[in-house]
N, C-alpha and C positions, 0 to 999 in steps of 0.2 A: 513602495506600493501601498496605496493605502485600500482599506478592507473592500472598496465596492470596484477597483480593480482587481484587488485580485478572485473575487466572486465571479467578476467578467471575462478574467482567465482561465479560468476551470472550468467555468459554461459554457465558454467559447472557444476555448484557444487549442490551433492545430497544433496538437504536440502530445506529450505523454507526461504520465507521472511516474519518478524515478521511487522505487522503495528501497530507502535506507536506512529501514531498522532492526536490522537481527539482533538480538538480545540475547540474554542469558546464555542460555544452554546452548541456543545455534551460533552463538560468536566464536567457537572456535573453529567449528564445520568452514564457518567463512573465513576466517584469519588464515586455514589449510589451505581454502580454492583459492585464496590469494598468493600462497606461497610461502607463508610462515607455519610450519609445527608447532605441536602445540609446546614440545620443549624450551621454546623461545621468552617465554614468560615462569613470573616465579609465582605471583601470585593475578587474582581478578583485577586490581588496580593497575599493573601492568600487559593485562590481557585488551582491559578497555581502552588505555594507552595506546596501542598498538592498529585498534578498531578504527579508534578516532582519528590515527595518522592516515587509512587508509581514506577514510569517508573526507579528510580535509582533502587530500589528495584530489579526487575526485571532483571535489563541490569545487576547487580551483580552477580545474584544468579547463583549458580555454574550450573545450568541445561540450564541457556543462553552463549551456545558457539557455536562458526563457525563449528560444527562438524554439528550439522542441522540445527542452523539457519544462514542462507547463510548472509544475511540482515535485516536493522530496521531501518523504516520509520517513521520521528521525527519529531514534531511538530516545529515552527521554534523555541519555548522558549525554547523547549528542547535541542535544537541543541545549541544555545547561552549560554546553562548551564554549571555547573560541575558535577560533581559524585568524591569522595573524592578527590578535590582539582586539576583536570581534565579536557579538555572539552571532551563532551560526544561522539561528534565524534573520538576525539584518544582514548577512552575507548573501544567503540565498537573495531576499530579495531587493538586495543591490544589482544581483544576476538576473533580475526577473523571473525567479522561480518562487511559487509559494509555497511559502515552509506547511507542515502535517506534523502530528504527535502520534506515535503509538502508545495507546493508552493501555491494550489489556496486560494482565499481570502471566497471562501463560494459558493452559485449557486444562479442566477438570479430567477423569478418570473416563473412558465412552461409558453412556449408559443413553439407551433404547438409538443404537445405533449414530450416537453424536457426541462431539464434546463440545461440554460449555466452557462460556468463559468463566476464568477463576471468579470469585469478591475483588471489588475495589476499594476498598475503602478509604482511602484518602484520594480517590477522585477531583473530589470538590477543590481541593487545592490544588493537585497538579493540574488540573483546568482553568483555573486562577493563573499561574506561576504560567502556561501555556499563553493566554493572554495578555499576558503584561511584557510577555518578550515579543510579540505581533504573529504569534501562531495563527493560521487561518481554522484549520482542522483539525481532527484527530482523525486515527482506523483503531478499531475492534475487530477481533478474528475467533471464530470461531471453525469447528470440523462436523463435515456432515460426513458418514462413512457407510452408510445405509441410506434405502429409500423408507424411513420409518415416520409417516406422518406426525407420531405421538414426538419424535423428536425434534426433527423438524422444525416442529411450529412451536417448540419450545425454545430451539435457538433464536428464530425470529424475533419470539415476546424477548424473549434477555435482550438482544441487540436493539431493538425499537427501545426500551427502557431505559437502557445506559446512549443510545443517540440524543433522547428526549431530554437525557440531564446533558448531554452536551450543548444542545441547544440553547439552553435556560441558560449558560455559560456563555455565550454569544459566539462559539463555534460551532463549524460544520462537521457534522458525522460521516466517515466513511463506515457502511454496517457491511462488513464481512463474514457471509457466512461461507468459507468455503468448502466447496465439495472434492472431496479428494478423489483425483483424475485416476487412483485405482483400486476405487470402488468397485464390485462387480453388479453395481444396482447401479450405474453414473446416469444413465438417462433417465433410468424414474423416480429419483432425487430431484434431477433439474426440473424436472416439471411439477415438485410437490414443492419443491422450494418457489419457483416461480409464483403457483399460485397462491403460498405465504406470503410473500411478500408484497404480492397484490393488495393481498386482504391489510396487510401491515399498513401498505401507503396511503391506502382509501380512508383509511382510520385515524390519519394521523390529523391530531387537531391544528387549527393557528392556519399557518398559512408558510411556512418552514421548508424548506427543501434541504432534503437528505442525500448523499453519495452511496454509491452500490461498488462495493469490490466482490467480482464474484469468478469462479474459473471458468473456462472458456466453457459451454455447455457443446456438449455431441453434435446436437442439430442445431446448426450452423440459424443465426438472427433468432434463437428461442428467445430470449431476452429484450428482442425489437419493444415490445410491450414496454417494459420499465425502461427501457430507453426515452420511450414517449412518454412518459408518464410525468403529469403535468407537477407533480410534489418530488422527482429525481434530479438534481443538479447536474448528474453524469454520473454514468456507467463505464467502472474501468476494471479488465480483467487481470488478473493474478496469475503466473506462471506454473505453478501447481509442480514443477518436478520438470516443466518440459523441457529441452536444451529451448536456447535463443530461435533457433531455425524452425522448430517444430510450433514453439509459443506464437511466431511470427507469423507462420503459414495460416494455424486454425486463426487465430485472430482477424487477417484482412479477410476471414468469413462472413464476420459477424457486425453489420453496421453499426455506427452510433458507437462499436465498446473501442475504448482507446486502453492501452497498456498499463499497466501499472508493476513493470515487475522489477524483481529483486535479485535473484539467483541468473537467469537469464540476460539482464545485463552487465554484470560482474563479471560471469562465468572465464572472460578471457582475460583479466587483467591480473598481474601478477608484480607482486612486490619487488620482485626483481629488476623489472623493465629501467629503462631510461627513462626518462620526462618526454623522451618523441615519440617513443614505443606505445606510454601508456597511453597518452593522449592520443596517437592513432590508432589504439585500439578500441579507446572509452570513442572516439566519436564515430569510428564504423557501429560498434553496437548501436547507439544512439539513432543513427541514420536508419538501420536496419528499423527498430523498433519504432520511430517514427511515421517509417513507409507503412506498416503495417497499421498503426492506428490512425491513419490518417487519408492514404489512400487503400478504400475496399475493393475486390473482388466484385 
């Protein structure tokens, strides 16, 4: 695929985007929901080993193709890796899926009810090294845990800033600011956040379109806004904690946002399985999560 297909698939295309980047600290959380302890390994070099067997798995199996899953979000080892003798980026979109980077390094300490993302500083080159393997995108993550406007809109400024240097790179930003679904402030977050982000897009110079990963908001189409909004390439929500079933439901709420999740469609597969097992479980998930970003309520 080359780059103004696959802009045409992510603007257009019925399907979802798979995230498969847990990193660091949460790669063992997921090596466990997969079915390996964390006994299993001796050191990180064979923790990531073991990551990457899962994620090859996956990006093989015949129920992962661009027919619904539009895109998949790679952790950076992933992305640096192979899959039978490959890099994982031209696999993917040999499959028709377009490969994503997670680029941030982890989130700051909360302060005024948020965490930032870490410093980047070697950015510049992994966004290099990103496009010279035909990455299309990146995502940044950030936590909002309060409705605290002073924070807030300081998440926003960070993530417009580190999008804008993705830009200049000749990649697409995913800017995620998520809100954590157990907040006890969740709804008047989403609407302080909304209207940051307003203000973010209106402002944003050139003529560039930006990605929104953000979690499902309370009231159901709050988000219709930047869904329309003429500088948004798409709007895809994040699973936040919820099972598959639940992520599913709120989602065919909400027009225009298509899936993006990670924990939600993992949640059933296990290293254990056979090759018929996991493959019919990877593509009921898929199906599932599909139906929801695709056909609405």
């Amino acid at each position: 695929m080359q780059n103004s297909e696959m802009l045409s698939k992510i603007g257009n295309g019925k399907g979802f985007i798979a995230a498969l980047d847990q990193s660091g600290g949460s790669t063992p959380k997921a090596l466990k929901g997969y079915g390996i302890e964390e006994g299993a390994w001796s050191n990180e070099e064979e923790m990531f080993g073991l990551i990457h067997q899962m994620r090859s798995r996956i990006i093989t199996s015949p129920a992962f193709s661009g027919d619904k899953v539009i895109g998949a979000i790679l952790f950076e080892r992933t992305m640096d890796g192979q899959v039978d003798g490959k890099p994982v980026p031209e696999v993917l979109k040999e499959r028709g899926v377009v490969p994503f980077i997670k680029i941030d390094k982890g989130l700051e300490a909360e302060a005024n009810g948020v965490q930032m993302m870490k410093p980047m500083p070697e950015l510049d080159a992994l966004l290099t090294r990103a496009k010279s393997l035909g990455v299309f995108g990146t995502k940044e993550r950030s936590v909002i845990n309060l409705a605290n406007r002073e924070g807030i809109a300081a998440v926003v400024r960070q993530q417009f800033e580190v999008g804008r240097q993705v830009l200049a790179a000749g990649l697409v930003p995913i800017i995620e600011p998520e809100v954590n679904i157990k907040s006890p402030e969740r709804t008047e977050a989403d609407q302080i956040l909304l209207e940051e982000l307003t203000k973010a897009l209106d402002a944003l110079p050139g003529d560039d379109k930006v990605m929104l990963k953000l979690s499902i908001p309370v009231q159901a189409n709050l988000f219709k806004p930047l869904v329309d909004h003429p500088r948004v390439l798409r709007v895809v929500a994040l699973s936040g904690g919820y099972s598959r079933a639940d992520a599913c439901r709120e989602l065919a709420k909400n027009d225009g946002m298509i899936a993006s999740f990670s924990r939600a469609l993992l949640e059933d597969l296990r290293h254990q399985m056979s090759d018929e097992e996991f493959d019919r479980s990877l593509g009921q998930a898929i199906d599932e999560i599909h139906q929801a970003s695709t056909a609405k309520e």
